[in-house]
C-alpha positions in Angstrom: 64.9 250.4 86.4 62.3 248.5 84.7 61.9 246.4 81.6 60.6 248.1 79.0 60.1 245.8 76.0 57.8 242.7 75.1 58.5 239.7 78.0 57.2 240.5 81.0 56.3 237.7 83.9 53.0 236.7 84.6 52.9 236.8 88.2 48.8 238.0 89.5 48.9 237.6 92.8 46.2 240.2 93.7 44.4 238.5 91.3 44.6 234.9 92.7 46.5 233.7 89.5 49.5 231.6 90.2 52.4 233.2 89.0 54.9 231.5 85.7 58.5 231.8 85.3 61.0 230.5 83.2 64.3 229.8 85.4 67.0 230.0 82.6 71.3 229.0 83.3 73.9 229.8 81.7 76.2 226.2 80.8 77.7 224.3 78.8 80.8 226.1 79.2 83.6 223.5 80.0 86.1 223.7 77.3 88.7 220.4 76.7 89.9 218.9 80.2 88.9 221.9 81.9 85.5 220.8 83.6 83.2 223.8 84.9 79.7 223.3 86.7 77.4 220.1 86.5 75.5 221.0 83.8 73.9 217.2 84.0 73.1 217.5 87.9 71.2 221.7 87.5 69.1 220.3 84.2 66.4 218.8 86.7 65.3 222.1 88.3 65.6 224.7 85.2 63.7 225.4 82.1 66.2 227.3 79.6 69.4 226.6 79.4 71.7 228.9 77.5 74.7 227.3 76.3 78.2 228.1 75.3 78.4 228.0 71.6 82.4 228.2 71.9 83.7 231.6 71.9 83.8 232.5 75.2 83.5 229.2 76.7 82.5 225.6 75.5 83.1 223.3 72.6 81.9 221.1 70.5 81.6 218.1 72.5 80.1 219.8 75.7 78.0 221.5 73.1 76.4 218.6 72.2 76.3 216.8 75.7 74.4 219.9 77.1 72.4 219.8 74.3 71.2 216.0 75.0 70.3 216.9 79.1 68.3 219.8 77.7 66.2 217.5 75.8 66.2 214.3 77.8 64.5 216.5 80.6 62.0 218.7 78.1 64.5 222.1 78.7 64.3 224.9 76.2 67.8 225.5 74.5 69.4 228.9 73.8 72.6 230.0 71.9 75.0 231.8 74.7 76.7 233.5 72.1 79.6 235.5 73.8 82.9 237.4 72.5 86.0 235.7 71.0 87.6 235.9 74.7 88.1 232.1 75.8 91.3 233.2 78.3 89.0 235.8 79.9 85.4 234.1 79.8 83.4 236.7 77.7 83.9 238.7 80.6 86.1 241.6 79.6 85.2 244.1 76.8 86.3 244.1 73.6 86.4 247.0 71.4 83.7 245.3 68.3 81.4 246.8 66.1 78.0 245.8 64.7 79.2 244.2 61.9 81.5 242.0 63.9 78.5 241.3 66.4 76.4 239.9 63.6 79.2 238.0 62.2 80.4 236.0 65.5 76.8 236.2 66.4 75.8 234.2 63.2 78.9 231.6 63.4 77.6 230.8 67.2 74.1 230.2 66.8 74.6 228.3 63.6 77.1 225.9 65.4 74.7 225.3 67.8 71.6 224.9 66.1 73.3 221.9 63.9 74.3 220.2 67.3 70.8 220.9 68.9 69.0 219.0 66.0 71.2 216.5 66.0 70.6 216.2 70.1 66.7 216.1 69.0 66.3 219.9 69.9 66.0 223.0 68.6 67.6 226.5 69.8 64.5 228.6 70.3 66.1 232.1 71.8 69.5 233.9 71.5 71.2 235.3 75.1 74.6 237.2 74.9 77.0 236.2 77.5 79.0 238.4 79.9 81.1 241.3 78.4 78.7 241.0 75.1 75.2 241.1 77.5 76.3 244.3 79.1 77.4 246.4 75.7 74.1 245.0 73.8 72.2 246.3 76.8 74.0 249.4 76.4 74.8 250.0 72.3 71.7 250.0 70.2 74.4 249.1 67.8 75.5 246.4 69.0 71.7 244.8 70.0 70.6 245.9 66.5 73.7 243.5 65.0 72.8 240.2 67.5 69.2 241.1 66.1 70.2 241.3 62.2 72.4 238.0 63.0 69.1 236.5 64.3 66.6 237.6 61.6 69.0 236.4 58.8 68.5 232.7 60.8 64.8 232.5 62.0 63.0 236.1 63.0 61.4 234.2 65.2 64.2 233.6 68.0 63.8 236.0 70.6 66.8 237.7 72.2 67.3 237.8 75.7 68.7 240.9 77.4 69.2 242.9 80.8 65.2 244.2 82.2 66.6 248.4 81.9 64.2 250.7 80.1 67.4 254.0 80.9 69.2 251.6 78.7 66.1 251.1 76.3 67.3 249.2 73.4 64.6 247.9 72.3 63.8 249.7 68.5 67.0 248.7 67.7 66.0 245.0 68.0 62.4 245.5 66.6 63.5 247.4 63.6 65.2 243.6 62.5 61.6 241.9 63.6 63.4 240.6 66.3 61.0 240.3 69.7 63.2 241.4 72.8 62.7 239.4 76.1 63.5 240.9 79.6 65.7 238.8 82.1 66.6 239.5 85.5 69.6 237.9 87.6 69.3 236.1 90.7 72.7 235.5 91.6 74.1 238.7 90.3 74.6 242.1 92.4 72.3 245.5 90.9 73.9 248.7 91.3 71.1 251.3 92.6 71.1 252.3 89.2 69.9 249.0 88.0 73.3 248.3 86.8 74.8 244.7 87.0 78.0 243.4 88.7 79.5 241.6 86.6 81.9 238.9 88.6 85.0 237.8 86.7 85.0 234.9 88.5 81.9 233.1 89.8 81.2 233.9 93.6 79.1 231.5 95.6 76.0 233.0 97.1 73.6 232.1 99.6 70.8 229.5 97.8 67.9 231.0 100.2 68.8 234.6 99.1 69.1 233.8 95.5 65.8 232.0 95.9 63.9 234.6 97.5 64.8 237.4 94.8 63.6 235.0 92.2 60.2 234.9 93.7 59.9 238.6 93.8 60.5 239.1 90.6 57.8 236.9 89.8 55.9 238.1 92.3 56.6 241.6 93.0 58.9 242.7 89.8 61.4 243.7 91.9 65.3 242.7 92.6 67.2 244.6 95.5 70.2 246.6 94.6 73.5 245.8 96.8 72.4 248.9 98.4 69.4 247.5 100.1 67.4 249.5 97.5 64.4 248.2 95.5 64.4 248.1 92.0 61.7 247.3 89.7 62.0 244.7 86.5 59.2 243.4 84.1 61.3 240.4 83.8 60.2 236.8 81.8 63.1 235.1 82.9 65.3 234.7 85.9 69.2 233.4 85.3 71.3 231.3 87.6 74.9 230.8 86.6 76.1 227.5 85.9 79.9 227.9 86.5 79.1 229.4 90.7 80.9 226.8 93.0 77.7 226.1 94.4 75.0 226.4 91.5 73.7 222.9 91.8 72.4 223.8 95.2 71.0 227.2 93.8 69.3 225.7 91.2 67.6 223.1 93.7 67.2 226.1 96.2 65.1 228.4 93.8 63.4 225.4 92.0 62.0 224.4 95.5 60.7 227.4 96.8 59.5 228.8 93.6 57.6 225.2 93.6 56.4 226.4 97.3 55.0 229.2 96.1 52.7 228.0 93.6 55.0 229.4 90.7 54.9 227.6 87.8 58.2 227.3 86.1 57.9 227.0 82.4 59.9 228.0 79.4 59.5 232.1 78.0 60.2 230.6 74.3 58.5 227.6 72.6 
């Protein structure tokens, strides 16, 4: 496995150049009463955040609150946009096509550009969530409609998606003059096929562990498969999940290491 796209890290360390990555989390996804992660207390020790724009989780008020942390602390803000799945979290899978990709995919990152100019900010990259993540990295189809969605809005949004050249959707997303940006997950599982394991419900995981993979992908370019295998990912971005039970102590885990290391964290979009 390894990206194979435009969005690489910058890590040198042969060379003697300190390394950059952007740490990017997923939030903003409490919904009415029901309150999930402490998007306020994370804010501090990230650079993107990619929020909920209200179909698979979020609303309009958390919306907009996210959107004010990202900006009071200088964070980069990205549309989340997920499926229309609030009972099951954009994590199951939907049977959608393009056309109804583009569509929700145009409603969500509309909604949230309005409430991240009124917050002061801007959205300045697209991420699927969940279910939608892993068909997009899957369905040229399905990348090529969150790309047309984006194009018709401002071509010059990146989207965010899975580091898997087997999976290589990547002309799909060009032929829209969309620029495609690897991630990698810190506190997700790989399968040894490079795979992800996606958890219907947030596990907690060890801080330390999740903060040593992110320094080898900005380091190395590798992640390790549940396995114990090595895979390799040309990865621009690392994501933490907001909703884990203990993300706030991830967040300052990986933050203070990578800080350790000499590894500048800085946004992967402007």
């Amino acid at each position: 496995m390894s990206g194979g796209a435009a969005g690489g890290g910058s890590g040198d360390a042969a060379g003697g150049r300190p390394a950059t990555l952007d740490v990017n989390v997923d939030m903003g996804e409490s919904f009415g009463r029901w309150r999930l992660g402490d998007d306020a207390a994370i804010m501090p020790f990230v650079s993107s955040a990619s929020i909920a724009c209200g179909f698979h989780a979020g609303d309009p008020r958390n919306m907009r609150e996210t959107a004010g942390h990202a900006v009071a602390h200088g964070v980069t803000i990205g549309a989340h946009v997920g499926l229309p799945d609030l009972i099951g979290f954009g994590r199951r899978k939907m049977a959608v096509s393009a056309e109804e990709v583009r569509d929700d995919t145009l409603y969500q990152l509309g909604a949230l550009q309005a409430v991240a100019r009124a917050a002061g900010g801007r959205v300045a990259y697209v991420k699927p969530h969940g279910a939608l993540y892993v068909l997009c990295a899957a369905d040229p189809a399905l990348a090529g409609g969150v790309a047309e969605a984006i194009a018709a809005v401002d071509p010059t949004l990146p989207l965010l998606l899975l580091a898997d050249a087997d999976r290589d959707v990547s002309a799909a997303v060009s032929a829209h003059g969309v620029r495609l940006v690897r991630e990698a997950f810190a506190d997700l599982e790989y399968e040894p096929g490079g795979a992800l394991v996606i958890e219907r419900v947030k596990q907690a995981w060890d801080p330390a562990r999740v903060a040593e993979r992110a320094v080898r992908v900005a380091r190395e370019g590798t992640i390790d498969a549940r396995d114990g295998s090595s895979l390799q990912v040309d990865a621009a971005t690392v994501c933490i999940h907001g909703d884990g039970p203990n993300a706030v102590e991830i967040a300052r885990a990986v933050r203070a290491r990578l800080d350790a290391e000499g590894i500048a964290v800085a946004p992967f979009a402007g």
